[in-house]
Z-matrix of the N, CA and C atoms (Angstrom, degrees):
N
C 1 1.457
C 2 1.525 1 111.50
N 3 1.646 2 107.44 1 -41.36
C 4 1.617 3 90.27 2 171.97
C 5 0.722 4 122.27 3 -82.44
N 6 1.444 5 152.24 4 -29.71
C 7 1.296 6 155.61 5 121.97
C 8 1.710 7 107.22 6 24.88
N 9 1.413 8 100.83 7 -73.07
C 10 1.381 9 122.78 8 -159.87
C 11 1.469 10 107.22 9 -67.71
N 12 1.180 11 101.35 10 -56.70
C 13 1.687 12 105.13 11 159.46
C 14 1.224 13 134.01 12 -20.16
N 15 1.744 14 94.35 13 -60.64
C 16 1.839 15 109.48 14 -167.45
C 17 1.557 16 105.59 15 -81.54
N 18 1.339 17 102.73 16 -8.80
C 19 1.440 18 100.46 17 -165.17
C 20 1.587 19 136.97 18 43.35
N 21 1.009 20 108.27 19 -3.57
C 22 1.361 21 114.70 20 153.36
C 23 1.363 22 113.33 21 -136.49
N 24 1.731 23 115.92 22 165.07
C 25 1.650 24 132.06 23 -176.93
C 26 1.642 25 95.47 24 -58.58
N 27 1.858 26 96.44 25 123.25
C 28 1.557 27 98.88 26 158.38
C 29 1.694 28 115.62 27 -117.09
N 30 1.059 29 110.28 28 179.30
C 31 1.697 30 96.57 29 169.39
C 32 1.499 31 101.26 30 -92.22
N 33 1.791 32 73.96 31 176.71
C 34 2.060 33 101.16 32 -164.29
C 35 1.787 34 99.69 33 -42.69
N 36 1.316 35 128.61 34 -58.24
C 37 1.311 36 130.47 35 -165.03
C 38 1.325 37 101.95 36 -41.99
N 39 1.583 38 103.91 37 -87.01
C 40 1.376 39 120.29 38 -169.30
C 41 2.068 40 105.65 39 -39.45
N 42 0.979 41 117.17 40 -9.04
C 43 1.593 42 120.46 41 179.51
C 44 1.493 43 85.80 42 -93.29
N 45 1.388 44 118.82 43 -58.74
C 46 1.568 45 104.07 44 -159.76
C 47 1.579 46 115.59 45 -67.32
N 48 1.459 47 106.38 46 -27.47
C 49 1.856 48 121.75 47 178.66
C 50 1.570 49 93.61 48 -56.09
N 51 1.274 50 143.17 49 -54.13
C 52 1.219 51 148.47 50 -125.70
C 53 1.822 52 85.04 51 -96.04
N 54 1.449 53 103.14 52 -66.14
C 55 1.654 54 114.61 53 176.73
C 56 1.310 55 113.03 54 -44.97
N 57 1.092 56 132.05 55 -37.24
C 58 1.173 57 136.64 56 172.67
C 59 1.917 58 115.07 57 -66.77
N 60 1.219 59 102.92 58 -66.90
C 61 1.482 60 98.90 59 171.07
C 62 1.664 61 123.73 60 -38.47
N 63 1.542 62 104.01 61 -46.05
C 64 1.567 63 120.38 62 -169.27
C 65 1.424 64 103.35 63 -79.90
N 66 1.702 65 115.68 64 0.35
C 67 1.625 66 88.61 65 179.79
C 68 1.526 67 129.22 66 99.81
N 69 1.858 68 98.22 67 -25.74
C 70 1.675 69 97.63 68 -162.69
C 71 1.289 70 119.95 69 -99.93
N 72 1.536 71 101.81 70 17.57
C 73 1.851 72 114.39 71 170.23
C 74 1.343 73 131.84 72 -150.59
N 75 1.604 74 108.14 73 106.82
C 76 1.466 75 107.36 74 171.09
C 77 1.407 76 126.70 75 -26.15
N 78 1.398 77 119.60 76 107.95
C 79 1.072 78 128.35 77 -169.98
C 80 1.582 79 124.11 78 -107.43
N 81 1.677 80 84.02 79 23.16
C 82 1.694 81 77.20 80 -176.46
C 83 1.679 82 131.00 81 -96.92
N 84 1.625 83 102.31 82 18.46
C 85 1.569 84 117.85 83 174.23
C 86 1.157 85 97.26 84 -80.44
N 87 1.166 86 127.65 85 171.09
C 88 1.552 87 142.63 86 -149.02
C 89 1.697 88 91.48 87 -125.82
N 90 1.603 89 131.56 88 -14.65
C 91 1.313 90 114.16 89 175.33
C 92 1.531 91 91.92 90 -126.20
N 93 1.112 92 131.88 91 54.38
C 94 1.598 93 118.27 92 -172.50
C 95 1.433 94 113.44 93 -98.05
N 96 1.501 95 123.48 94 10.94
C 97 1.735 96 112.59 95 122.78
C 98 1.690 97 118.58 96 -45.67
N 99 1.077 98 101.34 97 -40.08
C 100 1.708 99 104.15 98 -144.68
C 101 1.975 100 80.43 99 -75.32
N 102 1.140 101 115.59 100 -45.84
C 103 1.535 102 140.36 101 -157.28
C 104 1.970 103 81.82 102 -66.03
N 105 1.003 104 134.23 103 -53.86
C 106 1.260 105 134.15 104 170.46
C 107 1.029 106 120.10 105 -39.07
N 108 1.753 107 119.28 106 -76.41
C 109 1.204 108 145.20 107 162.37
C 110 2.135 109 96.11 108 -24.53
N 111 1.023 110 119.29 109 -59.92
C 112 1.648 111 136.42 110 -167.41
C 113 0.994 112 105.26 111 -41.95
N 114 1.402 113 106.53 112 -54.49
C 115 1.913 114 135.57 113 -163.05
C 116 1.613 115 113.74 114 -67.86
N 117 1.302 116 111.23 115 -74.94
C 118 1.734 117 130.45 116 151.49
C 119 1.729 118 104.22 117 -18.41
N 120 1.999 119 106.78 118 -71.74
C 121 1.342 120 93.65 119 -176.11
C 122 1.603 121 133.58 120 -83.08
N 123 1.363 122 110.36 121 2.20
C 124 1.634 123 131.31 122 171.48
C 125 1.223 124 85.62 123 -82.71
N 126 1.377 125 146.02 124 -73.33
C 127 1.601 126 140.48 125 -153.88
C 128 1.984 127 104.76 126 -54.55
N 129 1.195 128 110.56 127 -46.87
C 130 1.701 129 122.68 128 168.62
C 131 1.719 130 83.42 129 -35.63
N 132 1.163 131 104.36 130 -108.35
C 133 1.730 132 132.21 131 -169.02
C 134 1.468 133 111.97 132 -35.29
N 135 1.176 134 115.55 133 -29.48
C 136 1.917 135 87.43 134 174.54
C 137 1.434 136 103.76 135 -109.54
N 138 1.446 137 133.28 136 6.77
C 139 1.104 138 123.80 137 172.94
C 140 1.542 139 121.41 138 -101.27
N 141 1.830 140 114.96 139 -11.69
C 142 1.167 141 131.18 140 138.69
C 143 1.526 142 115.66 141 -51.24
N 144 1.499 143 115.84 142 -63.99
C 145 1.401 144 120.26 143 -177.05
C 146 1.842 145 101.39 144 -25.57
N 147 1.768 146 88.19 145 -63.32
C 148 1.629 147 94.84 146 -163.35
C 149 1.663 148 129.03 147 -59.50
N 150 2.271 149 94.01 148 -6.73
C 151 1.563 150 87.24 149 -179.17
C 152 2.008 151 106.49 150 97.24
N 153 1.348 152 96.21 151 0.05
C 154 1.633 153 84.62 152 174.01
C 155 1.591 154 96.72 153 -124.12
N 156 0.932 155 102.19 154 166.27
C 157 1.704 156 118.65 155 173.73
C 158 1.544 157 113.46 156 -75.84
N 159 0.971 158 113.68 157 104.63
C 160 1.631 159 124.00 158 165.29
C 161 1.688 160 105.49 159 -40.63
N 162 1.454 161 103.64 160 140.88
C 163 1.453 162 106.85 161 177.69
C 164 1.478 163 109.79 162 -85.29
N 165 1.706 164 138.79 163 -1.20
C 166 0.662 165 119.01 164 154.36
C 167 1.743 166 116.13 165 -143.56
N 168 1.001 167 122.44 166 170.87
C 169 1.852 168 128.71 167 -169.99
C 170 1.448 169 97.81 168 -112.86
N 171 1.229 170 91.41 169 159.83
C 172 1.551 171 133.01 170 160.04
C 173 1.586 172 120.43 171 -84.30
N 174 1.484 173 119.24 172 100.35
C 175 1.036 174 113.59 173 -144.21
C 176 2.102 175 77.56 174 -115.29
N 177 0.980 176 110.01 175 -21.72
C 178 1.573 177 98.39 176 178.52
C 179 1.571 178 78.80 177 -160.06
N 180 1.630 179 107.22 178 176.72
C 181 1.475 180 144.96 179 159.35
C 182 1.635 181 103.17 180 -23.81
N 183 0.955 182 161.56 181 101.52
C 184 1.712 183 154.44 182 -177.48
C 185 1.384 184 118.56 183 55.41
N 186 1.573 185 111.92 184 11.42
C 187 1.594 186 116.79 185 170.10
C 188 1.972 187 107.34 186 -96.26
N 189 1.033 188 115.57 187 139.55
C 190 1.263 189 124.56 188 160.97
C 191 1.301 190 111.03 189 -136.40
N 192 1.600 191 105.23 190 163.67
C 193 1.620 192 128.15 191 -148.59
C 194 1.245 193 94.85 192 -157.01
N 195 1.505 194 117.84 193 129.54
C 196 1.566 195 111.03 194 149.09
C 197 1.203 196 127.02 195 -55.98
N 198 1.825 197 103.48 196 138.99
C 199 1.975 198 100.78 197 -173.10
C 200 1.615 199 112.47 198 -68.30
N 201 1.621 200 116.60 199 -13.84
C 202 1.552 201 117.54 200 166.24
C 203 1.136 202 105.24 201 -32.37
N 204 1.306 203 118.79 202 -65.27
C 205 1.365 204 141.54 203 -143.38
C 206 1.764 205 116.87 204 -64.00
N 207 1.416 206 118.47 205 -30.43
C 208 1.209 207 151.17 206 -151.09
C 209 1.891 208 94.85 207 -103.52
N 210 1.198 209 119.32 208 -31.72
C 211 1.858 210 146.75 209 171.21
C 212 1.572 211 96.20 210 -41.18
C-alpha cells in the first residue's frame, strides 16, 4: 500500500515511517526498520527461490519499487 501510494521506489525507512503512521505494522521490535528492510528482502528471495516473480524489486541498496513498475 505504501508503495502504491508513493508511486515510486522508496527506501526501507521511509516504507517503515509510512507503516508505522498507517497502523499496518507491529512495531513493537526494537529494530523494525531493519525487520521491514528483512521482510521486502526475504519476500525477493523465497519467491524467486519458488520460481515466481516477487511483487516487488530492489531498485538500489535499501530502496524498493514495485516490479509493476519496472514493466
Amino acid at each position: 500500500m505504501v508503495l502504491e501510494d508513493a508511486g515510486q521506489p522508496l527506501h526501507y525507512t521511509v516504507i517503515a515511517e509510512a507503516i508505522k503512521k498507517q497502523g499496518l505494522y507491529d512495531t513493537s521490535s526494537n529494530n523494525w526498520y531493519k525487520a521491514v528492510n528483512s521482510d521486502l528482502s526475504k519476500n525477493i528471495r523465497v519467491m524467486e527461490a519458488n520460481g515466481e516473480e516477487p511483487w516487488v524489486y530492489r531498485a538500489s541498496p535499501g530502496v524498493y519499487g514495485l516490479r509493476k513498475w519496472k514493466k
